[in-house]
C-alpha positions in Angstrom: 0.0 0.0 0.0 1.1 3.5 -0.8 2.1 6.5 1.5 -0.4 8.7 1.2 1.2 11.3 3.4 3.8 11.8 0.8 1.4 12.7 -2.0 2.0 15.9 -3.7 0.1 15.5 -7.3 -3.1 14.1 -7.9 -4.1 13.7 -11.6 -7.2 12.9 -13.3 -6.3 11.9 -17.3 -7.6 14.8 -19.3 -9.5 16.8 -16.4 -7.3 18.1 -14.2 -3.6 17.9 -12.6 -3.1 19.4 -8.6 0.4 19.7 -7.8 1.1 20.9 -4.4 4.7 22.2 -2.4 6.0 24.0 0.2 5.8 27.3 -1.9 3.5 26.0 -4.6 0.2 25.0 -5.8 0.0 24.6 -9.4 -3.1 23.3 -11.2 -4.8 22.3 -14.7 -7.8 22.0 -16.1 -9.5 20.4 -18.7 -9.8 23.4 -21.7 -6.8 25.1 -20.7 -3.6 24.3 -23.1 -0.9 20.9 -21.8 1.5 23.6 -21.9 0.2 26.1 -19.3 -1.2 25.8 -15.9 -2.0 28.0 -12.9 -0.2 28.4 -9.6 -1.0 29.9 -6.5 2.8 31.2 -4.6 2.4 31.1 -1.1 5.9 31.5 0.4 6.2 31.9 3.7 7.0 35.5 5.2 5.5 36.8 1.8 2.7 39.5 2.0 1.3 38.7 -0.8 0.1 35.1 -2.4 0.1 35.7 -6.1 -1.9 33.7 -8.7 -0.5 33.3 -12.1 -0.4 31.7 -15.4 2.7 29.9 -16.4 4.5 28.1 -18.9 5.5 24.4 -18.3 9.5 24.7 -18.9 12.2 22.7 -17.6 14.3 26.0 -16.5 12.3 27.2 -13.4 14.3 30.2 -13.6 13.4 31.6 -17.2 9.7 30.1 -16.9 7.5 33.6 -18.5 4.5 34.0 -16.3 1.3 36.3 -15.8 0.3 37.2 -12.6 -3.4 37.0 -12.5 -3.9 38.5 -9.0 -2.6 39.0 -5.7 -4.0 38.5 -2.5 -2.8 40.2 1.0 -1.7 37.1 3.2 -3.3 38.9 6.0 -6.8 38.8 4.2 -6.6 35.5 3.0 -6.4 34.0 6.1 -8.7 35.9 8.1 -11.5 35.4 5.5 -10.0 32.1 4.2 -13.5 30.5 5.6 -15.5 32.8 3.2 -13.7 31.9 0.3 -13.5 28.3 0.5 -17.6 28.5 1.4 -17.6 30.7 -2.1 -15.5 28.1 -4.6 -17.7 25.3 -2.5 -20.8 27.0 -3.9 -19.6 27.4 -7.3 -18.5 23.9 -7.5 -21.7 21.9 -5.5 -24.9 21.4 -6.9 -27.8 21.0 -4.1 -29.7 17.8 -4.6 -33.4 18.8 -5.2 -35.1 16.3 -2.4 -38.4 18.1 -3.4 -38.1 17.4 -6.9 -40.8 14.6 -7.9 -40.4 12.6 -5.1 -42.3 9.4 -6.4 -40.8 9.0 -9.7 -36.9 9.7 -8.7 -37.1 8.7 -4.6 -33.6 7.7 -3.7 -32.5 6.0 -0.2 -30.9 7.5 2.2 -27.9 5.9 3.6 -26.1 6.6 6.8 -22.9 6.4 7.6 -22.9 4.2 11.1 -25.0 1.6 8.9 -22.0 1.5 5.9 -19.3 1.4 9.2 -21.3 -1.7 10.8 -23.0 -3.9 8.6 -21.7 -6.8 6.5 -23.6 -6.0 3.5 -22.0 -2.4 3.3 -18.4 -3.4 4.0 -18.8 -6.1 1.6 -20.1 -2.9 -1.1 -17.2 -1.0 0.0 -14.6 -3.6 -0.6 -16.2 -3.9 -4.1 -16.2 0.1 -4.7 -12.8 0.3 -3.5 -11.7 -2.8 -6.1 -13.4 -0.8 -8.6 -11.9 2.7 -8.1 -8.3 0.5 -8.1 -8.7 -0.8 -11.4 -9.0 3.1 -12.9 -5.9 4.6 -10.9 -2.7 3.7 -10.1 0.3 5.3 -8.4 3.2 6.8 -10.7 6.5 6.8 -8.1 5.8 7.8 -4.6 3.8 11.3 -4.8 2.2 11.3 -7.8 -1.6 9.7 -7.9 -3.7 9.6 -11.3 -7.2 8.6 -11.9 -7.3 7.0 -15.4 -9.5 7.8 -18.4 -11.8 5.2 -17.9 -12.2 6.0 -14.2 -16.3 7.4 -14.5 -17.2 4.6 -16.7 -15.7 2.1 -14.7 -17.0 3.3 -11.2 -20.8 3.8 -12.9 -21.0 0.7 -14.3 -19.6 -1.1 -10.5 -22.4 1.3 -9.1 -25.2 0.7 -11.3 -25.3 -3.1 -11.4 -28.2 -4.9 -9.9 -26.2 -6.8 -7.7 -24.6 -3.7 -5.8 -27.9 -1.8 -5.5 -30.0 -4.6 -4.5 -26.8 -5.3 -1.8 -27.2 -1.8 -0.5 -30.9 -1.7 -0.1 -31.6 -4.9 1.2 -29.5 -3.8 4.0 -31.5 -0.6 4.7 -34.8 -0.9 5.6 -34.4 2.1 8.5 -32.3 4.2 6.8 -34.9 7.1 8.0 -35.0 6.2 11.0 -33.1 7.3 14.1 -30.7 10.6 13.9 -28.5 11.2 10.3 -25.4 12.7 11.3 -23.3 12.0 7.9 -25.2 10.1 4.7 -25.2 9.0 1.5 -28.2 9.5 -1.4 -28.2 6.4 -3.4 -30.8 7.4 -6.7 -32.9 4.4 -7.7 -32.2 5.2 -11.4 -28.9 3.7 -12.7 -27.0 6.7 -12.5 -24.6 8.4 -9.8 -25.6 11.7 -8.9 
């Protein structure tokens, strides 16, 4: 098993790339050229943590960049809360539990019944088989989710065998109090 603690790129083929070090966070995203990517500087003792745009070269030193923006240390960090709550909204989309209930009713799951039933370790051995077979380790800090990664993990989650495995072992699952859950959709599709 890997060290996750020594993790410092996380890729996902053609969707995005995370790199992170001590003074740097560099990312890319799908639509933005192979050759460019952002990074946010965040040096210790600096005042000012700068985002910019730069070219991937090999000489570090010569490597042209546009800074994008700068942000005061100081008011990063005492409104770093606000910010992440912000890019959380942008990036979430609420499920609509009022939506038609009767035609798309999912089943809510929670999270002591997943920890303590057979059933649901058994389904999360199976989804964590799955996930291995689309990611793989590349040296000792680099992660990357494969291509095929969103077929493979809704086909694992959409067969009859896993759902029926998961609902047969949660007749109460609205019962009692919900302190962390899961909505599995009865369609075959993850949400």
């Amino acid at each position: 098993m890997e060290d996750w603690s020594k993790l410092n790129k996380l890729v996902m083929e053609d969707v995005c790339m995370i790199r992170v070090s001590k003074n740097v966070t560099s990312f890319w995203f799908k639509g933005l050229p192979e050759e460019l990517h952002f990074s946010i500087s965040h040096r210790p003792g600096d005042l000012y943590w700068n985002l910019h745009l730069s070219k991937n070269v090999i000489n570090s030193k010569n490597k042209p960049k546009i800074t994008v923006c700068k942000i005061r240390t100081q008011d990063l960090t005492t409104d770093f809360e606000n910010i992440c709550r912000y890019f959380m909204s942008q990036i979430l989309e609420p499920i609509p539990m009022h939506r038609n209930r009767r035609k798309e009713a999912g089943y809510l799951i929670k999270q002591e019944d997943l920890n303590n039933r057979k059933t649901f370790r058994r389904f999360h051995k199976g989804m964590k088989s799955a996930f291995q077979k689309c990611s793989k380790w590349v040296g000792k800090k680099q992660f990357r989710i494969l291509q095929n990664a969103e077929a493979e993990m809704t086909a694992w989650a959409s067969s009859r065998e896993n759902q029926q495995r998961i609902l047969s072992g949660s007749p109460d699952a609205f019962q009692n109090e919900i302190k962390e859950e899961y909505l599995l959709p009865k369609r075959k599709q993850l949400l």
